[in-house]
DRENMI-24227 format. One record per residue (C-alpha): x negated, y negated, z negated; residue number from 0; residue in three letters. Coordinates in nm, 2 decimals, always signed. Layout:
% DRENMI-24227
<site east="X" north="Y" up="Z" seq="NUM" type="ala"/>
...
% end
This chain:
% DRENMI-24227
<site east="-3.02" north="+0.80" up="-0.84" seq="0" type="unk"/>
<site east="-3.23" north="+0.65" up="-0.57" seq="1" type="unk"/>
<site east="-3.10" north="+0.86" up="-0.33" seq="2" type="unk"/>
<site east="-2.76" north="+0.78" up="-0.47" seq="3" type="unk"/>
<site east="-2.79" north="+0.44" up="-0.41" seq="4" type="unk"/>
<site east="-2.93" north="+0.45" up="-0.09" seq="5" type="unk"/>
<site east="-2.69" north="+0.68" up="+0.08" seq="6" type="unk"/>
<site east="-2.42" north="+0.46" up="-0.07" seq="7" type="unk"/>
<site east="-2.52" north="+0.16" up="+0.12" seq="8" type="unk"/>
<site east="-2.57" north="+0.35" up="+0.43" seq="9" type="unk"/>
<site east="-2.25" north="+0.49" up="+0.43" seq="10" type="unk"/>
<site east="-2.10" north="+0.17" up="+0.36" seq="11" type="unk"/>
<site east="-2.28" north="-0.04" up="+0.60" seq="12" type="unk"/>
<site east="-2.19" north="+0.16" up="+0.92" seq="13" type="unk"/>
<site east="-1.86" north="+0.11" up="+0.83" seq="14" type="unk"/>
<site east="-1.91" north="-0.31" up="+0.82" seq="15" type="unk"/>
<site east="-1.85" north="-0.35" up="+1.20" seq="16" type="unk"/>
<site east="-1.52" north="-0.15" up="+1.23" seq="17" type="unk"/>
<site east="-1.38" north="-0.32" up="+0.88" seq="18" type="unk"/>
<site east="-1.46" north="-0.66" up="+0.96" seq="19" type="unk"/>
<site east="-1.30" north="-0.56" up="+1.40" seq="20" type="unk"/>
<site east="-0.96" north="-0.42" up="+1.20" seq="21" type="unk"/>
<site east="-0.92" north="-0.75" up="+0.98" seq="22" type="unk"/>
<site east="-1.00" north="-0.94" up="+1.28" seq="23" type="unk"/>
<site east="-0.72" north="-0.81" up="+1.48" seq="24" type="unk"/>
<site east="-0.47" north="-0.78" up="+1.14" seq="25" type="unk"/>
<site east="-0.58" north="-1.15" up="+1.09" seq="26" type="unk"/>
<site east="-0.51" north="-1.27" up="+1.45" seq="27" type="unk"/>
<site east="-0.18" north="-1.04" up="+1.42" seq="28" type="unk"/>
<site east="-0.05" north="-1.24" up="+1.08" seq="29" type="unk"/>
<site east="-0.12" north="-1.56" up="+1.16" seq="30" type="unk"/>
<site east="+0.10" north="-1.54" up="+1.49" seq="31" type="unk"/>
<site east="+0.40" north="-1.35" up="+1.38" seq="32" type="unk"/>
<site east="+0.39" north="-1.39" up="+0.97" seq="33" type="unk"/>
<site east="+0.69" north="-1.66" up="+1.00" seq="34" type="unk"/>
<site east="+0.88" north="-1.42" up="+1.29" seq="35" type="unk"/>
<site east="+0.86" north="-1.12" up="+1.04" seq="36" type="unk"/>
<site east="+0.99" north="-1.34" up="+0.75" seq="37" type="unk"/>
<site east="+1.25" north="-1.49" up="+0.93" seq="38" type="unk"/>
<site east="+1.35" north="-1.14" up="+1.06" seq="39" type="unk"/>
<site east="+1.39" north="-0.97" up="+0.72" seq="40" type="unk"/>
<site east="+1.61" north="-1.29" up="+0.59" seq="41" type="unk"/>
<site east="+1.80" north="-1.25" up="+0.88" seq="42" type="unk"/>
<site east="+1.85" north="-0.86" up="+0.84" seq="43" type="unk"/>
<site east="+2.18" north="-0.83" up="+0.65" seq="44" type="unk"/>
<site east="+2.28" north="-0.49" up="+0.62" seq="45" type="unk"/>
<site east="+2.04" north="-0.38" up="+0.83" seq="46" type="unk"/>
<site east="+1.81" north="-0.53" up="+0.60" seq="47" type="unk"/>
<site east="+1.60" north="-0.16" up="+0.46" seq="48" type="unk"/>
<site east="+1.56" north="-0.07" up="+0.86" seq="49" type="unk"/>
<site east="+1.39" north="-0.40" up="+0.93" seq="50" type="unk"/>
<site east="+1.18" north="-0.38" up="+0.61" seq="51" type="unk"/>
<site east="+1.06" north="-0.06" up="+0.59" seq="52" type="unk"/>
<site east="+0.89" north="-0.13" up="+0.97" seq="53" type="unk"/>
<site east="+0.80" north="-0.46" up="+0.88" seq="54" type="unk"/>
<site east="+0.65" north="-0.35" up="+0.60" seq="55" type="unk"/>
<site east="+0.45" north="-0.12" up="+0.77" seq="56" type="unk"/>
<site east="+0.23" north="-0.33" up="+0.94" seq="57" type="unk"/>
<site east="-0.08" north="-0.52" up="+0.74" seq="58" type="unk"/>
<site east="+0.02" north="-0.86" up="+0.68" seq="59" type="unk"/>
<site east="-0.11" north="-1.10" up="+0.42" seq="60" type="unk"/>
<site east="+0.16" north="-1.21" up="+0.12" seq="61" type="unk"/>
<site east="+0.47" north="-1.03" up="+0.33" seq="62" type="unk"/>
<site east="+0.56" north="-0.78" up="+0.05" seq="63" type="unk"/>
<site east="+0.53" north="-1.06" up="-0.21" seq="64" type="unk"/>
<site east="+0.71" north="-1.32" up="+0.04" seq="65" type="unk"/>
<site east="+0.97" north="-1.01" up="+0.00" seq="66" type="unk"/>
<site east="+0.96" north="-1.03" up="-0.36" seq="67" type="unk"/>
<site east="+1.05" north="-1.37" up="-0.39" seq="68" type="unk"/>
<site east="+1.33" north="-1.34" up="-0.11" seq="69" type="unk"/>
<site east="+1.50" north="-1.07" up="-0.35" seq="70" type="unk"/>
<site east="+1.43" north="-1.33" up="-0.66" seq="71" type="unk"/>
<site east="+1.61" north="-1.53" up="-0.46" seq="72" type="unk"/>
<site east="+1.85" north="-1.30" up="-0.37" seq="73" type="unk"/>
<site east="+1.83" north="-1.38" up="+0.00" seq="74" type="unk"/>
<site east="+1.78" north="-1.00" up="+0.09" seq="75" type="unk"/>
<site east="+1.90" north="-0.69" up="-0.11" seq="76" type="unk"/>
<site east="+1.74" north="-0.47" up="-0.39" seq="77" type="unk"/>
<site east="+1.71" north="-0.15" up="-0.13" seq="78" type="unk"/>
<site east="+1.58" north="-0.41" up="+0.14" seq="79" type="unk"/>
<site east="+1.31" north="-0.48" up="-0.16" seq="80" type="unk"/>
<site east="+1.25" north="-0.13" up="-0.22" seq="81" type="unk"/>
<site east="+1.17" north="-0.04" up="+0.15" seq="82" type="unk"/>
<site east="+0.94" north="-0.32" up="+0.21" seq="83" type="unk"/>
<site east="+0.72" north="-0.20" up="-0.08" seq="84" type="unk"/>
<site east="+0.75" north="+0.18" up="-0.01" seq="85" type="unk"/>
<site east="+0.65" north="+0.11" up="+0.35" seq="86" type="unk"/>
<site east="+0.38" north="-0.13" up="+0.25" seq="87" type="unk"/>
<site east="+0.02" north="+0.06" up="+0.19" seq="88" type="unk"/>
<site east="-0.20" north="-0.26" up="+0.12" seq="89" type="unk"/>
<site east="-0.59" north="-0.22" up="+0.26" seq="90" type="unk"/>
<site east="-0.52" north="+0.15" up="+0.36" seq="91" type="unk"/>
<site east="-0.48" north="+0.17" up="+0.75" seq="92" type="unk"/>
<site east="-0.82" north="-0.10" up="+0.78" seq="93" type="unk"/>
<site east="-0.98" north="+0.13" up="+0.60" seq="94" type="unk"/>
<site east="-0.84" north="+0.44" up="+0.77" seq="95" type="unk"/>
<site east="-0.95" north="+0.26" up="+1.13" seq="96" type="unk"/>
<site east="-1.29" north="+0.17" up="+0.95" seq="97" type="unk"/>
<site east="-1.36" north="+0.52" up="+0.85" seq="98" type="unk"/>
<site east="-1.22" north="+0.67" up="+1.20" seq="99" type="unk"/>
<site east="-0.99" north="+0.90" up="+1.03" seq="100" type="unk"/>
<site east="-0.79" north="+1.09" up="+1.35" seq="101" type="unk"/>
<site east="-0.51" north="+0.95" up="+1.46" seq="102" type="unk"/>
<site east="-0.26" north="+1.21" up="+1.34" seq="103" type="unk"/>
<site east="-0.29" north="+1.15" up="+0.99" seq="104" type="unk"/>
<site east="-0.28" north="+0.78" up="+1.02" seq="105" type="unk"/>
<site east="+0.02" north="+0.83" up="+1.23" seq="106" type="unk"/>
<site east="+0.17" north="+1.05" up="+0.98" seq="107" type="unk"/>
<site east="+0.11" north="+0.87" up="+0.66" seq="108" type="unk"/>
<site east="+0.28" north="+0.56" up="+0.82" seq="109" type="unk"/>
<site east="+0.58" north="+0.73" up="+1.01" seq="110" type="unk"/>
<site east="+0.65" north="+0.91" up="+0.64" seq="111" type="unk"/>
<site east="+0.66" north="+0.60" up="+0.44" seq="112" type="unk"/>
<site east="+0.87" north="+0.44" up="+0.72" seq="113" type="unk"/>
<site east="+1.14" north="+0.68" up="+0.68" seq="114" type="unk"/>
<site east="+1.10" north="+0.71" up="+0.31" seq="115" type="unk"/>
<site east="+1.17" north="+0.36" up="+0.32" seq="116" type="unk"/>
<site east="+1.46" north="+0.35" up="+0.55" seq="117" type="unk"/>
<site east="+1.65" north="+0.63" up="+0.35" seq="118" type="unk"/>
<site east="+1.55" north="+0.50" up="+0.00" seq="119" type="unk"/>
<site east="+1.67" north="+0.16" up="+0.13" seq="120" type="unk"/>
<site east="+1.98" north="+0.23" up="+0.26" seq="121" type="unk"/>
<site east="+2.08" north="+0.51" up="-0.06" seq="122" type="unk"/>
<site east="+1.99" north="+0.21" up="-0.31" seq="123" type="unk"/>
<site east="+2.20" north="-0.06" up="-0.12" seq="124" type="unk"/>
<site east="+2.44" north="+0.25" up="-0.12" seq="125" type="unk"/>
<site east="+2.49" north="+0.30" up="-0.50" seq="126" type="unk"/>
<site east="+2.43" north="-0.09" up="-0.60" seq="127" type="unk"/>
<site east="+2.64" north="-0.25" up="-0.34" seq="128" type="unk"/>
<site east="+2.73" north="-0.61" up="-0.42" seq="129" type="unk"/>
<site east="+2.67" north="-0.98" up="-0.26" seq="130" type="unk"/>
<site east="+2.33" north="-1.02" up="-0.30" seq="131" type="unk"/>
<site east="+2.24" north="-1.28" up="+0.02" seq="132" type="unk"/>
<site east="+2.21" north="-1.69" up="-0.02" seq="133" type="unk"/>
<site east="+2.15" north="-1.94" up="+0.21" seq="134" type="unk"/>
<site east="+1.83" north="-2.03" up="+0.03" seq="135" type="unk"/>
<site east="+1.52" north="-2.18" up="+0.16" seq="136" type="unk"/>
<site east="+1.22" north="-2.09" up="+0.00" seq="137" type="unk"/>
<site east="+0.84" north="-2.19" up="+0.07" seq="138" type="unk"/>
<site east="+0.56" north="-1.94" up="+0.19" seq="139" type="unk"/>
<site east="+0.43" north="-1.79" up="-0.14" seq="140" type="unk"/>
<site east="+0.08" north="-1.62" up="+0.05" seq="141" type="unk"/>
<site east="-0.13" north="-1.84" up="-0.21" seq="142" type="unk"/>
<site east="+0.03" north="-1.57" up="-0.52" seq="143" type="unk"/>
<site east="-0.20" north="-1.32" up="-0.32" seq="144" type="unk"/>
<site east="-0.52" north="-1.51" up="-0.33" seq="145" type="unk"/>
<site east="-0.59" north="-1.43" up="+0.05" seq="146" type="unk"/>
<site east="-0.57" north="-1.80" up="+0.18" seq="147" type="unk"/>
<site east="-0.40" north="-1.72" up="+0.48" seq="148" type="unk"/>
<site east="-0.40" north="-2.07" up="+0.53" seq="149" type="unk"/>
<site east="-0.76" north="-2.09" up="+0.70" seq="150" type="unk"/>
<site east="-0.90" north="-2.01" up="+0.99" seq="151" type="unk"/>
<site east="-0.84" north="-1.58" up="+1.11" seq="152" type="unk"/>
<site east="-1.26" north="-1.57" up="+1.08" seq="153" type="unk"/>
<site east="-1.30" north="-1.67" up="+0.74" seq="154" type="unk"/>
<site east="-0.99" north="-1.50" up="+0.64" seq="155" type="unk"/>
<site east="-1.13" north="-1.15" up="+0.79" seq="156" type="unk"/>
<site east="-1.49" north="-1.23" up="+0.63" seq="157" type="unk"/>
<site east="-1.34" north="-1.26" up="+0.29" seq="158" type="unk"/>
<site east="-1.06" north="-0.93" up="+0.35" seq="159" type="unk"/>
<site east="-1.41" north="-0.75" up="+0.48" seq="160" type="unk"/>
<site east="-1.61" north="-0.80" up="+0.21" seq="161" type="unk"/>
<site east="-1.39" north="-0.78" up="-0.06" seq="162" type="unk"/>
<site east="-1.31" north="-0.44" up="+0.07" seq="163" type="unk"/>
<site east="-1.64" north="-0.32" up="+0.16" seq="164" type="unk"/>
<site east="-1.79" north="-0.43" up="-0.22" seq="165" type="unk"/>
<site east="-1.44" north="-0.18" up="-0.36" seq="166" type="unk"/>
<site east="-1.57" north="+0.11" up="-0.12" seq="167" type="unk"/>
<site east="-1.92" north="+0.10" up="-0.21" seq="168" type="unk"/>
<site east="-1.80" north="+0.09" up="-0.59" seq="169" type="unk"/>
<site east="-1.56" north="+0.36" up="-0.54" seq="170" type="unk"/>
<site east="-1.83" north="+0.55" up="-0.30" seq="171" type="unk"/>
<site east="-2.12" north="+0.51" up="-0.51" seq="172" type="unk"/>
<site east="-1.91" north="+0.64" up="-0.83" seq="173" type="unk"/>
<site east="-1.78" north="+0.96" up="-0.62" seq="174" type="unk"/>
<site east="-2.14" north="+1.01" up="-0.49" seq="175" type="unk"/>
<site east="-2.28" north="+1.06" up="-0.86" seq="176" type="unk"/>
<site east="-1.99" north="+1.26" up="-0.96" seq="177" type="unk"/>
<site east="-2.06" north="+1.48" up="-0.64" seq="178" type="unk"/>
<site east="-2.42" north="+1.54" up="-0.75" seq="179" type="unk"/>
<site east="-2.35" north="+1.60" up="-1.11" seq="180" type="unk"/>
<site east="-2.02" north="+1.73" up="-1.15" seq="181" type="unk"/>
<site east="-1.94" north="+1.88" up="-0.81" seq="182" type="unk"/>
<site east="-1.69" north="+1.86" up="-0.56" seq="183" type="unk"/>
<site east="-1.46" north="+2.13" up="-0.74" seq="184" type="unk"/>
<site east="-1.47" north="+1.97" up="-1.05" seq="185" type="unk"/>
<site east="-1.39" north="+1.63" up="-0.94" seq="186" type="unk"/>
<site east="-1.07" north="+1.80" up="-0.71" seq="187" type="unk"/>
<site east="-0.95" north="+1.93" up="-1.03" seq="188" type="unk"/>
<site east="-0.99" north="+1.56" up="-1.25" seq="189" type="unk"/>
<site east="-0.78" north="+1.44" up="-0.98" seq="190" type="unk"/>
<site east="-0.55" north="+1.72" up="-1.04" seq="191" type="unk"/>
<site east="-0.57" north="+1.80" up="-0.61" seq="192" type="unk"/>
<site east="-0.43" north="+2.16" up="-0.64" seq="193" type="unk"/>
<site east="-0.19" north="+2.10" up="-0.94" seq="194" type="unk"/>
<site east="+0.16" north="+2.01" up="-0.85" seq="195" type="unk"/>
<site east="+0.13" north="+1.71" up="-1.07" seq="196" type="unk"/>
<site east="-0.12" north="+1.53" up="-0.86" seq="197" type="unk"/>
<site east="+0.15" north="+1.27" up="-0.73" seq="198" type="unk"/>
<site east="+0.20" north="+1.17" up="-1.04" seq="199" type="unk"/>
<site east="-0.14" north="+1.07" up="-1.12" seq="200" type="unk"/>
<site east="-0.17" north="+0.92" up="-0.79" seq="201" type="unk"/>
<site east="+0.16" north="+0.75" up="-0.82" seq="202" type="unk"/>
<site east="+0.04" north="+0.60" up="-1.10" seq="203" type="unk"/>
<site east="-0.29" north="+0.49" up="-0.93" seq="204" type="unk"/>
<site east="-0.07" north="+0.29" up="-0.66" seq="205" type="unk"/>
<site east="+0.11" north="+0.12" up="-0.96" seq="206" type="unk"/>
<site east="-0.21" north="-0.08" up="-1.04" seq="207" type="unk"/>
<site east="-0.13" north="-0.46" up="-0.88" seq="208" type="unk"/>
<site east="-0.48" north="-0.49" up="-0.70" seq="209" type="unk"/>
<site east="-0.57" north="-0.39" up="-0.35" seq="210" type="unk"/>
<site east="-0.81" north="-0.16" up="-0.52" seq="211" type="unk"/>
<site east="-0.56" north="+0.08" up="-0.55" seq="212" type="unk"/>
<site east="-0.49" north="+0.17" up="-0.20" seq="213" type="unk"/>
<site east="-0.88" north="+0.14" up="-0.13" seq="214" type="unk"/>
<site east="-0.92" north="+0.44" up="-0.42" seq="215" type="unk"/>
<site east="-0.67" north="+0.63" up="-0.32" seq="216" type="unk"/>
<site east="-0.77" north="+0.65" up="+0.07" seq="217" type="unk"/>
<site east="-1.11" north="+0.70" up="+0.00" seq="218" type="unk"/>
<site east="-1.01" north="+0.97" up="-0.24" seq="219" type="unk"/>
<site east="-0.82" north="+1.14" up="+0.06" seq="220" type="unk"/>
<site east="-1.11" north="+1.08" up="+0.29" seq="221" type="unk"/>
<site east="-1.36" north="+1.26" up="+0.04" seq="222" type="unk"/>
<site east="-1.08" north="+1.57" up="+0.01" seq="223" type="unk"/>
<site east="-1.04" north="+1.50" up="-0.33" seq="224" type="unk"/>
<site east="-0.67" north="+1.46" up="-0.32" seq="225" type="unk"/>
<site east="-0.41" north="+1.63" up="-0.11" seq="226" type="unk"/>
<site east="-0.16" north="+1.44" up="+0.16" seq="227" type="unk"/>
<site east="+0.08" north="+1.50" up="-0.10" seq="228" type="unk"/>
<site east="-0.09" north="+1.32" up="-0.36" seq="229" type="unk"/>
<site east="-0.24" north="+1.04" up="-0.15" seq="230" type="unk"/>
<site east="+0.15" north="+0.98" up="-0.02" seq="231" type="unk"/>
<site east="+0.25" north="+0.96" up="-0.31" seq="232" type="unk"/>
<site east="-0.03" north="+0.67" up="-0.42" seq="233" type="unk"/>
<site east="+0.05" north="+0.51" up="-0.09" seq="234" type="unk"/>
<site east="+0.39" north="+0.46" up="-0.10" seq="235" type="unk"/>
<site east="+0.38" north="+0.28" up="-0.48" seq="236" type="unk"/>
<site east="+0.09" north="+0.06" up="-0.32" seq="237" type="unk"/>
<site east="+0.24" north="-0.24" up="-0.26" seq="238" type="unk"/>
<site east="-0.03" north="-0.52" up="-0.39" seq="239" type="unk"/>
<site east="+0.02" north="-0.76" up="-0.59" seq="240" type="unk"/>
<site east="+0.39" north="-0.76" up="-0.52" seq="241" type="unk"/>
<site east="+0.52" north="-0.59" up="-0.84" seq="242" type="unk"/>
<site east="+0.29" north="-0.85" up="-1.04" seq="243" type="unk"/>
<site east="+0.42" north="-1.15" up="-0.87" seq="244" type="unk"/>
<site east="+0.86" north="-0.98" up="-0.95" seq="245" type="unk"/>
<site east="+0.78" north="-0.94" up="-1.31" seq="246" type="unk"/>
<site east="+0.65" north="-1.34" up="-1.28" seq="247" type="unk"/>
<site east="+0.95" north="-1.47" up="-1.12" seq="248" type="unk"/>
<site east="+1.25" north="-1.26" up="-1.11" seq="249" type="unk"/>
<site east="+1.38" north="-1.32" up="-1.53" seq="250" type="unk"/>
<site east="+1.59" north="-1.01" up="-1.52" seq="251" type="unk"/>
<site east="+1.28" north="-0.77" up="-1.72" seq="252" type="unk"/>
<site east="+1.50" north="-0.47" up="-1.73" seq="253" type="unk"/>
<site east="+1.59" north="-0.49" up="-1.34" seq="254" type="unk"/>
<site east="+1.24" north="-0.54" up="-1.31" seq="255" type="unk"/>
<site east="+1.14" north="-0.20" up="-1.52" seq="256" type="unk"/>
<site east="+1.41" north="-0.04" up="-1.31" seq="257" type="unk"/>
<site east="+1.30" north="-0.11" up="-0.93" seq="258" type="unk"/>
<site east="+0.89" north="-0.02" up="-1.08" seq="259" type="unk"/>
<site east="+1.04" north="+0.29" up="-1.21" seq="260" type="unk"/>
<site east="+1.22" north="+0.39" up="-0.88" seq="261" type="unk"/>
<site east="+0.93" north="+0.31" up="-0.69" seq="262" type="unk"/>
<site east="+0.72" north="+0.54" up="-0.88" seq="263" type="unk"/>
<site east="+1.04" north="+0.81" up="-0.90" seq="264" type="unk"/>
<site east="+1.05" north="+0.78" up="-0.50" seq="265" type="unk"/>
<site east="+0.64" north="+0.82" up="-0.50" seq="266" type="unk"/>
<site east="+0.63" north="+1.13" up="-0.73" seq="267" type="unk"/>
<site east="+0.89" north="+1.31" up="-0.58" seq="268" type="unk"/>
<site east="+0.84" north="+1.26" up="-0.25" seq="269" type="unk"/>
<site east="+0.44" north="+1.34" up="-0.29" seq="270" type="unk"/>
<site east="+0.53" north="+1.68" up="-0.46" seq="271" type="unk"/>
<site east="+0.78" north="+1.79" up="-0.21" seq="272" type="unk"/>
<site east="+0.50" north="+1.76" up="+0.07" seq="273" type="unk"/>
<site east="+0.27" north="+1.90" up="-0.20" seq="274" type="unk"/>
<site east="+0.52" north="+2.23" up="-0.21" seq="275" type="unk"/>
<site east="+0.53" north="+2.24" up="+0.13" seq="276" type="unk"/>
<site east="+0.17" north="+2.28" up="+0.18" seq="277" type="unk"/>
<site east="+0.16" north="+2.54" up="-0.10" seq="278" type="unk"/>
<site east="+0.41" north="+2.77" up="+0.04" seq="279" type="unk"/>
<site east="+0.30" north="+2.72" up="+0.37" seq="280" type="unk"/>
% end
């Protein structure tokens, strides 16, 4: 257990210096174009899935709960909604840098959910077509997300790094044991990696409102414990604390059941497509 523990930490701290880099430069990134992106996605119209799905990829503190309440609002449209949190992956490209996965799968993972996002938007706008846009003004809701984006971009990225880095050691330390006393096979197989119903687990996973999601499920991935597939389809239900914060405000529960169901629909089925791919590859 000793051993455990100690390569745990190890592992954890080399990573310290890249986390805390990443956040840094994500920090420094949302503090000078956070209003710019919201004002862009109110301002999207029609266009408004395009301009969230790319938005939305790109790590920025609150924006796919600032999303949330524009829809509550019903200053952008449910498939504009939808995009933003399919595109949205939480902590998982900070920790992808951190870890110095190759650039290809990083690349990947975020084109995918980018064009998941764009067709999913624009189908949903599709079939539920109506006015949906006021000229509303509505105040920065970041403080929902308990990131304080508010102070300065250093003690922001301090508190992002080692919230994150206390999750990976957690989540490192628990696949470590279950490495040495289980194995990696068995542990593959509780996370159902060769099964075609591993994006629903994972899908599932991504549900949970907590960054801790994302951080599971890309560590997961990292450790080859779950396929692309699976890990797609985690990433593109990951959207924070978002779905927490439309269940609070927007009164409408069963529209609310609705758009978390077709986020984990668009998750699963998307995930096992790539997961058939691979198998009859």
């Amino acid at each position: 257990m000793k051993e455990i523990i100690f390569e745990t930490l190890s592992d954890t701290l080399k990573i310290l210096p890249f986390l805390f880099i990443t956040f840094l430069l994500m920090e420094y990134f949302e503090h000078n174009m956070s209003n710019k992106t919201q004002k862009s996605i109110k301002k999207a119209g029609k266009l408004g899935p395009l301009i969230g799905a790319i938005l939305g990829a790109f790590p920025q503190c609150g924006f796919s709960v600032a999303a949330t309440n524009f829809y509550a609002t019903r200053i952008i449209s449910i498939g504009t909604l939808i995009s933003v949190y399919l595109s949205t992956s939480d902590e998982m490209l900070p920790i992808l840098i951190s870890e110095q996965a190759s650039l290809s799968i990083i690349l990947q993972l975020i084109i995918v959910k980018i064009i998941v996002g764009i067709v999913c938007g624009f189908i949903i706008d599709f079939i539920f077509h109506k006015k949906e846009y006021q000229n509303v003004e509505i105040e920065h809701f970041c403080h929902e997300t308990n990131c304080n984006c508010s102070h300065s971009i250093l003690k922001s990225s301090l508190k992002h790094t080692l919230n994150i880095l206390i999750f990976i050691f957690i989540i490192s330390f628990l696949l470590n044991i279950g490495f040495n006393y289980l194995g990696t096979e068995t542990i593959s197989k509780i996370f159902l990696k060769d099964s075609i119903f591993g994006p629903f687990l994972s899908s599932l996973i991504g549900l949970i409102p907590n960054c801790g999601a994302s951080v599971v499920l890309t560590e997961l991935y990292l450790s080859n414990i779950i396929s692309f597939g699976s890990v797609l389809a985690g990433l593109l239900t990951a959207s924070g604390v978002a779905l927490l914060v439309l269940f609070k405000i927007n009164k409408n529960i069963k529209e609310n059941i609705g758009i978390l169901l077709t986020v984990y629909f668009i998750g699963t089925l998307v995930g096992t497509i790539i997961n058939l791919i691979n198998f009859l590859w």
